[in-house]
PLY file of the C-alpha trace (Angstrom):
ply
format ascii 1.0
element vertex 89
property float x
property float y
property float z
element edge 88
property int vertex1
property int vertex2
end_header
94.60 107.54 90.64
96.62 109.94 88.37
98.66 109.60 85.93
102.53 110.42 85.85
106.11 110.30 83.45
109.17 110.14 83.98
110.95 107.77 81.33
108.11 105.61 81.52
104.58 106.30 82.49
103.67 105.01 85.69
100.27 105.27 88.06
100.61 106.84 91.35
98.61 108.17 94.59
100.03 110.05 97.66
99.20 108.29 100.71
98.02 109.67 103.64
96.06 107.08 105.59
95.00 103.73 105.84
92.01 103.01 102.99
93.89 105.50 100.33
95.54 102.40 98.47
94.41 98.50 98.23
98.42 97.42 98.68
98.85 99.40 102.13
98.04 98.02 105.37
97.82 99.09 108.94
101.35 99.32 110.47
101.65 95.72 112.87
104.08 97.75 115.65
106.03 95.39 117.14
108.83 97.39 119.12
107.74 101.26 118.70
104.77 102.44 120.61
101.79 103.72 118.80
102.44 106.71 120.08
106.28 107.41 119.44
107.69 109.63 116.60
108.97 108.32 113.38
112.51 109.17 112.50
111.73 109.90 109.15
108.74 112.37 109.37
108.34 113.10 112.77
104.64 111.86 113.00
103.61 108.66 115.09
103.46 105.33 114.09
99.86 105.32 114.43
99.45 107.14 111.20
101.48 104.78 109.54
101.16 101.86 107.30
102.91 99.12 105.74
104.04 97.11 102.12
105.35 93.98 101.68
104.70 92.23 105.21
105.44 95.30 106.87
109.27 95.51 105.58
108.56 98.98 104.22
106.81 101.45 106.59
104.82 103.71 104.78
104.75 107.48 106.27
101.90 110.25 105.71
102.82 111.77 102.10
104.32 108.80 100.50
103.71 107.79 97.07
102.51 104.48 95.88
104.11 104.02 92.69
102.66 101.55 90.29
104.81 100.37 87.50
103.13 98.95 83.87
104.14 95.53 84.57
102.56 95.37 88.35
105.47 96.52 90.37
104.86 98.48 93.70
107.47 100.89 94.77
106.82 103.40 97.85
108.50 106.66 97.44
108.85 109.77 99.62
107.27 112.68 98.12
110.70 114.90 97.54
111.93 111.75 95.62
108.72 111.29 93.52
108.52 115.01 92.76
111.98 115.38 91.46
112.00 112.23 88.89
107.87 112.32 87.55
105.56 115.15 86.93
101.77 115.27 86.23
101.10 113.82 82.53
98.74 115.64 80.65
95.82 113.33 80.39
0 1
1 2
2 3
3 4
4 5
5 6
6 7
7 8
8 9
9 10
10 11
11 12
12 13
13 14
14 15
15 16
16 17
17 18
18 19
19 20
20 21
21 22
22 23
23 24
24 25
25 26
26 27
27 28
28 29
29 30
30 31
31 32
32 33
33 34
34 35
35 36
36 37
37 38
38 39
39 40
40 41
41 42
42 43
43 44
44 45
45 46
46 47
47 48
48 49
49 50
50 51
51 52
52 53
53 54
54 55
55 56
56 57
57 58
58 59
59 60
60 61
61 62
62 63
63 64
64 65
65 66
66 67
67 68
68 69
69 70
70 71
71 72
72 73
73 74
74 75
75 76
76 77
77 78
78 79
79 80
80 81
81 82
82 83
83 84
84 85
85 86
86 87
87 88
């Protein structure tokens, strides 16, 4: 995992699959198929996972965002590219 700043310097990883980060679990589809579209990206479900008992669906490209003192945050990658760039290491 790299590291990134904004104000503060955080940890992060895009995510593109299930296995790429400890904290994100297969998606549990309850009412969408497997197969149908997401609204947000446009890929299906069944590339998907999820964070926090599945209240946050994470889509292909998303960034886990981890914060010094343990916080998770999942951010889309426009979002995460506009506030943090690569920290020289």
């Amino acid at each position: 995992m790299k590291t990134y700043v904004r104000r503060n310097t955080v940890r992060a990883k895009q995510w593109f699959k299930v296995g790429d980060h400890a904290a994100i679990l297969p998606l549990n589809i309850m009412g969408p198929s497997a197969a149908d579209a997401c609204v947000v990206c446009g890929k299906p479900f069944s590339e998907h996972g999820s964070y926090d008992c599945d209240t946050v669906i994470v889509c292909p490209g998303d960034w886990v965002v981890e914060y010094p003192a343990g916080e998770i945050e999942i951010m889309r990658d426009k979002g995460f590219r506009r506030l943090y760039k690569e920290a020289d290491e």
